[in-house]
C-alpha positions as CSV (number, residue, x, y, z in Angstrom):
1,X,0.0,0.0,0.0
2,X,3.0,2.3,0.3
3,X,3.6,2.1,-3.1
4,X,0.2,2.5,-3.8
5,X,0.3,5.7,-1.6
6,X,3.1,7.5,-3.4
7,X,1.6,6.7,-6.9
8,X,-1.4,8.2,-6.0
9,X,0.0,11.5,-4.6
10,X,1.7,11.4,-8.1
11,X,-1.4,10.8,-10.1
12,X,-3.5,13.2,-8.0
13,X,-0.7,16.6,-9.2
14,X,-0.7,15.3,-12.2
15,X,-4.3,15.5,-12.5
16,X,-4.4,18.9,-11.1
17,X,-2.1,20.1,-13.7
18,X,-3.6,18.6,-16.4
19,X,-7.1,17.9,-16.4
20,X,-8.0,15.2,-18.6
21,X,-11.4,15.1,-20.7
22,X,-12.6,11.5,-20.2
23,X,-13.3,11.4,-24.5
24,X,-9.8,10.4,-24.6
25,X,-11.1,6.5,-24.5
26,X,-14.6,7.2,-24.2
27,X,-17.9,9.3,-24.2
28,X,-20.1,9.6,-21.6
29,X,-23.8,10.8,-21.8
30,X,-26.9,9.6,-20.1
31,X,-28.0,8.4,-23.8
32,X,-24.7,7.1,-25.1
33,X,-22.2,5.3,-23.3
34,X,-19.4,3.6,-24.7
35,X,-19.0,-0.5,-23.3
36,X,-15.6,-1.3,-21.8
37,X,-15.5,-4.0,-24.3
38,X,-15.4,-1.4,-27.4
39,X,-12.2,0.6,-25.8
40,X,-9.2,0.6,-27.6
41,X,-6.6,-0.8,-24.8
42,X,-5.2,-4.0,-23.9
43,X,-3.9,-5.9,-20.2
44,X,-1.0,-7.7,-20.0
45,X,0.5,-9.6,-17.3
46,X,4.0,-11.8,-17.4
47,X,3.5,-15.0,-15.6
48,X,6.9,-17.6,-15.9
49,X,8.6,-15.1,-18.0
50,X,5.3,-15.0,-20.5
51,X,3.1,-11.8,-21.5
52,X,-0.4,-13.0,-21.1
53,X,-3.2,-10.9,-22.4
54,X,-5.9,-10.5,-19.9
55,X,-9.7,-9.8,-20.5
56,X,-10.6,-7.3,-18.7
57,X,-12.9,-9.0,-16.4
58,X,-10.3,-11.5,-15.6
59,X,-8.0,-8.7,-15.0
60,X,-10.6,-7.0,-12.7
61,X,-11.1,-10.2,-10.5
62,X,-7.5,-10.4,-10.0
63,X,-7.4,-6.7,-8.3
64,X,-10.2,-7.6,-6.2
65,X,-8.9,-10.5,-5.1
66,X,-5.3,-9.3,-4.2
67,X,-6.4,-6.0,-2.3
68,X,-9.8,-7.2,-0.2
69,X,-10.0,-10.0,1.8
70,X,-12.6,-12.9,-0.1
71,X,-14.3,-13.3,3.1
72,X,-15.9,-9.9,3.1
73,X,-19.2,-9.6,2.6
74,X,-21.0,-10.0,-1.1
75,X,-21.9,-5.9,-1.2
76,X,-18.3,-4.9,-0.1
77,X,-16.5,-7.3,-2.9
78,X,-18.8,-5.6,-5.4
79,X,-17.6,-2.0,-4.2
80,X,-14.3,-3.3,-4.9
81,X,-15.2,-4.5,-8.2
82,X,-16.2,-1.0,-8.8
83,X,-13.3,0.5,-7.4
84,X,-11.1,-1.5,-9.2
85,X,-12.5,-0.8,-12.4
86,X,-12.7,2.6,-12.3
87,X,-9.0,3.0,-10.9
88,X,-8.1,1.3,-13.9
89,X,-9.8,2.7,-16.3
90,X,-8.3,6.1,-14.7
91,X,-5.1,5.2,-15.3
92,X,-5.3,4.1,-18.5
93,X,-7.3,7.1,-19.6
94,X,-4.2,9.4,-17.9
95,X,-1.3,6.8,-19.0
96,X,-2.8,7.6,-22.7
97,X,-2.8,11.7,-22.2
98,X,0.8,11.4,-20.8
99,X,1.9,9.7,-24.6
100,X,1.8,6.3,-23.7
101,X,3.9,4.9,-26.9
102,X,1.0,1.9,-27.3
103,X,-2.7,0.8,-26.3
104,X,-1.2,-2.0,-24.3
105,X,-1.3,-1.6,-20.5
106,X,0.5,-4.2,-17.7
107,X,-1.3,-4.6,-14.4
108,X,2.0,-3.4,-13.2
109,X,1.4,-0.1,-14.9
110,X,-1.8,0.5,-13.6
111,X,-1.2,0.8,-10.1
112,X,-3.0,-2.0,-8.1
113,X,-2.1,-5.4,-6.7
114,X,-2.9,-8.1,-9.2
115,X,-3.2,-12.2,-8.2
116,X,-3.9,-14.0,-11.7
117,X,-6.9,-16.8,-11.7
118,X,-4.1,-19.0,-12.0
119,X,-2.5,-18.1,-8.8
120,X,-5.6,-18.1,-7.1
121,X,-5.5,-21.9,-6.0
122,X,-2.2,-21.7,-4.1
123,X,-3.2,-18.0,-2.8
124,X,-6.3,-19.3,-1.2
125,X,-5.7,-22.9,-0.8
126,X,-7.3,-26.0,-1.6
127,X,-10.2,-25.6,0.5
128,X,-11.1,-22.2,-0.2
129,X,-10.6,-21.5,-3.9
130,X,-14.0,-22.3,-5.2
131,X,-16.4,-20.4,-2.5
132,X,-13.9,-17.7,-2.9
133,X,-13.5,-17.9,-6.3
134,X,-17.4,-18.0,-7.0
135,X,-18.1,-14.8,-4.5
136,X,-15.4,-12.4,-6.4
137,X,-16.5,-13.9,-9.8
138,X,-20.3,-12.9,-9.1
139,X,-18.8,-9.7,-7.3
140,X,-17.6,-8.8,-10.6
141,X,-20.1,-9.5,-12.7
142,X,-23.0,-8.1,-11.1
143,X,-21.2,-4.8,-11.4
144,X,-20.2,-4.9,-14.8
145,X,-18.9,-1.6,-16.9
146,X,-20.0,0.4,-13.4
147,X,-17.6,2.9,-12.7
148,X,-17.6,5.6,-10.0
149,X,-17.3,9.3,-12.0
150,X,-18.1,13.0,-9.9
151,X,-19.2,15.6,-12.4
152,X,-19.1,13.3,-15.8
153,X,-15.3,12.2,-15.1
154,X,-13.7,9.4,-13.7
155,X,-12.8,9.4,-9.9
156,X,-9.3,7.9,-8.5
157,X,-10.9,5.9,-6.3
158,X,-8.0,5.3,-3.2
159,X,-9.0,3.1,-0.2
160,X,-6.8,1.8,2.4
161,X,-7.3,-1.0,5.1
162,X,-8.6,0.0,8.3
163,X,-9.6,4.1,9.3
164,X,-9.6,5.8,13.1
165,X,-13.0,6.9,12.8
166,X,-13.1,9.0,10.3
167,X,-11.6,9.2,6.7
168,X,-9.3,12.5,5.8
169,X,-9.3,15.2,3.4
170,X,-7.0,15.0,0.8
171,X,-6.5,18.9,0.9
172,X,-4.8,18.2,4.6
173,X,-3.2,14.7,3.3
174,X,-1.7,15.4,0.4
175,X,-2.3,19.2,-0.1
176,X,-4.4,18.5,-3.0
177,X,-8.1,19.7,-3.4
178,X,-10.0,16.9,-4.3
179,X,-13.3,17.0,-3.4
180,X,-14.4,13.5,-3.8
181,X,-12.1,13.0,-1.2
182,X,-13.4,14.3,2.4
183,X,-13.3,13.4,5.3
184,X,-16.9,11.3,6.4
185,X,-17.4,8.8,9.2
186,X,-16.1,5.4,9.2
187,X,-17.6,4.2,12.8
188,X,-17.0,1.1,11.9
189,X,-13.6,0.9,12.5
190,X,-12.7,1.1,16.0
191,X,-14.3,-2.6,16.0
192,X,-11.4,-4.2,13.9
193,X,-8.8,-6.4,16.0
194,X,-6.5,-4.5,13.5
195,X,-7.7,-1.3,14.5
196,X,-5.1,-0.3,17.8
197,X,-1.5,-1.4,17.9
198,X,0.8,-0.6,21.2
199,X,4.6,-0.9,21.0
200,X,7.0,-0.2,23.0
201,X,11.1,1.0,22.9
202,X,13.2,1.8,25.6
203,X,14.2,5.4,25.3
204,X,18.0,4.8,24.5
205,X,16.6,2.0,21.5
206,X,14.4,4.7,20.4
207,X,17.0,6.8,20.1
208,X,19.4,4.9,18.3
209,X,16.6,4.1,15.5
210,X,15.8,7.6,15.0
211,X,19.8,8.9,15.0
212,X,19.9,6.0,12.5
213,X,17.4,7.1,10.1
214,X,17.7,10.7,11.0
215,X,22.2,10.8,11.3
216,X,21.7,15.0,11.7
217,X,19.5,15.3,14.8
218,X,20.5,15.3,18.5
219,X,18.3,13.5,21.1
220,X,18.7,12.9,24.6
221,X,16.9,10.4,26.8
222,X,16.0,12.6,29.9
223,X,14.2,15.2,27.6
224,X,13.0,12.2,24.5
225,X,9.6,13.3,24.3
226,X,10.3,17.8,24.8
227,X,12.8,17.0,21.4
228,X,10.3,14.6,19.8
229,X,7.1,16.3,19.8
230,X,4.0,15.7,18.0
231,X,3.5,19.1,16.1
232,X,0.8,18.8,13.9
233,X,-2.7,17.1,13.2
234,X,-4.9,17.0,10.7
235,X,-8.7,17.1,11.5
236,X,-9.2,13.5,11.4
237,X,-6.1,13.4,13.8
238,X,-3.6,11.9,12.0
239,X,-0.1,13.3,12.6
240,X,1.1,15.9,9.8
241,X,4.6,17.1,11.4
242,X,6.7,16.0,13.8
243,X,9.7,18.0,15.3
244,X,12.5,16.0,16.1
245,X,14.9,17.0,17.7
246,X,16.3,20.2,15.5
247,X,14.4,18.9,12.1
248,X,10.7,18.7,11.1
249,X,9.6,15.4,9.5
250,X,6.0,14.7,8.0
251,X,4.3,12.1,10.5
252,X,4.2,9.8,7.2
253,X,7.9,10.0,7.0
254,X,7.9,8.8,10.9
255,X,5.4,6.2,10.9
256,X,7.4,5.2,8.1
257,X,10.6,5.2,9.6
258,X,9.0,3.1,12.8
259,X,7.1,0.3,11.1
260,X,3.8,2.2,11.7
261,X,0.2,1.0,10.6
262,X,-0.4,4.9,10.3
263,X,0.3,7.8,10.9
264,X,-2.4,8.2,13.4
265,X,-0.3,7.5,16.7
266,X,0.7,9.0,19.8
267,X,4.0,8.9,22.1
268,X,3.6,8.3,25.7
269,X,6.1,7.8,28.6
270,X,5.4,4.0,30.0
271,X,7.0,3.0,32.8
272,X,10.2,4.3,31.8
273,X,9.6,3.5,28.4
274,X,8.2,5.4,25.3
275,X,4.9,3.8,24.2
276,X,3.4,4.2,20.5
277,X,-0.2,4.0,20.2
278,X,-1.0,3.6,16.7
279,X,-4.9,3.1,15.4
280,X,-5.7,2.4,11.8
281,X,-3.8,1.5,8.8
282,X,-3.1,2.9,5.7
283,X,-3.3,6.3,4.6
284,X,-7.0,7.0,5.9
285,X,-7.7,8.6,2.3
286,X,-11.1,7.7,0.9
287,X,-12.7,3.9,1.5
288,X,-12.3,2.0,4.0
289,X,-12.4,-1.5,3.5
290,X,-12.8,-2.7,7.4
291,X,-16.2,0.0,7.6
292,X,-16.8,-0.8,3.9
293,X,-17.4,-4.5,4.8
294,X,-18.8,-3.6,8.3
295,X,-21.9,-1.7,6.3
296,X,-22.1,-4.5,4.0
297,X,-22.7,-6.5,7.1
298,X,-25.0,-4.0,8.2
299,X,-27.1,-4.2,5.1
300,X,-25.7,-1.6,3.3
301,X,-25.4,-1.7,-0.5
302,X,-22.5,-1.4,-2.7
303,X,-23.7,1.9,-4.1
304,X,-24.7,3.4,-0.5
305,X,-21.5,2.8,0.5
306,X,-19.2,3.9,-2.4
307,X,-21.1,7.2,-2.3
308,X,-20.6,7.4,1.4
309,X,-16.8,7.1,1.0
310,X,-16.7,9.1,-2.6
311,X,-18.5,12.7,-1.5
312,X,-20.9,14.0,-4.5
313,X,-19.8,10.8,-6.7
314,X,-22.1,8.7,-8.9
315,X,-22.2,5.0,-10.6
316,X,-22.7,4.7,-13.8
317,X,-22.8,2.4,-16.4
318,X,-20.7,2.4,-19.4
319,X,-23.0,0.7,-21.9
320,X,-26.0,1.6,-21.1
């Protein structure tokens, strides 16, 4: 998800810079709607040292089932599917406004996790593969050529695992203004075993990581926590700047550094030792899957959720 992180903060400028009209690969009216199957672009993925060309369904399954867990709920898998699509389709609609030299596009390219059906077996085991294998297939289908746009364009639909409550702006995550990307509840989260993480360093350990990673500052144990201080937050409370020692560090940079779920954590003295209370993980940008499922479970609908996570955005289909 790191990776997946930084391309998106790349994607998101470049999209600032250089809006895009979605004609590029297709038309969209309430009339007239290009299918997915009439777009001029192709998959690929290498498997054994062979390029394999991938329909894009297939393709589509394989991001769902590499970046949500297949025992989620029916109604969250599908708001994957649609996520997934619509990131893709994204991509390649921006890949081809950048000059990209061909129509033919590797799931490496396009910015998600991919697990081929023919992985899928050893992924899942034995056991497993066919229930799992039937959900994300139905998943897919059901929501075929829907894709998430906010004013007629395509969204960049970023998720992450589990939120602390509530999702965060982009405009105080990445300094971009997008405003599909707000901050909304995500109650559900506090619930997940993954949701709170506790570790602790003694102070001089502590120290030597940071001095490490950091070879310019200048800590000392008695005053660790007066030199390493908790400057910023944004509204959702994640940390945005951290002073340490005689720098300043982003809190993504730290949590980074430390092996953090997030950067939604907090530094306590313990018993002579610092404590780091971390909740959440991943980048708290946009959907979370933990509360996505939790809705599902709820009785939510794959479209009541997506448009809970995505402010102002709408599904559509492509060939209807």
């Amino acid at each position: 998800m790191k990776q997946i992180f930084i391309k998106t903060c790349i994607v998101c400028i470049v999209v600032l810079l250089f809006p895009f009209l979605l004609t590029l690969f297709l038309t969209y009216s309430k009339e007239n709607s290009n299918s997915i199957e009439t777009m001029n672009f192709n998959i690929t993925y290498q498997l054994s040292g062979n390029v394999e060309n991938l329909d894009f369904d297939r393709y589509i399954m394989g991001v769902v089932a590499a970046n949500m867990p297949a025992g989620y709920h029916m109604e969250a898998l599908k708001a994957q599917a649609v996520i997934a699509r619509t990131y893709a389709l994204y991509n390649i609609a921006l890949l081809t406004e950048e000059g990209h030299k061909n129509q033919n596009f590797s799931t490496s390219e396009l910015g998600l996790s991919y697990i081929d059906i023919s992985e899928m077996e050893q992924y899942w085991g034995s056991e497993n593969y066919m229930t799992y294998f039937t959900k994300i297939e139905n998943a897919v289908y059901a929501t075929r050529d829907e894709v998430l746009v906010y004013e007629g364009d395509l969204i960049l639909p970023v998720f992450f695992e589990t939120g602390s409550g509530y999702t965060r702006n982009a405009s105080e995550a990445w300094g971009l203004d997008i405003p599909y990307l707000t901050s909304v509840s995500s109650k559900y989260d506090v619930t997940s075993t993954n949701y709170l993480k506790i570790s602790e360093y003694s102070t001089s350990d502590l120290i030597q990581f940071l001095e490490k990673q950091y070879p310019e500052i200048n800590l000392t144990k008695e005053n660790f926590l007066n030199e390493v201080s908790l400057a910023e937050r944004d509204s959702a409370g994640y940390v945005t700047k951290v002073n340490l020692g005689n720098q300043t560090v982003t809190g993504e940079e730290i949590a980074k550094a430390l092996g953090l779920n997030s950067s939604h954590f907090y530094l306590e003295d313990y018993n002579g030792k610092i404590r780091i209370i971390t909740t959440g993980v991943g980048h708290g940008v946009g959907l979370s899957q933990y509360s996505c499922n939790a809705m599902a479970q709820e009785g939510s609908t794959y479209p009541v959720i997506l448009c809970h996570f995505y402010t102002g955005a709408e599904i559509i289909t492509l060939n209807k």
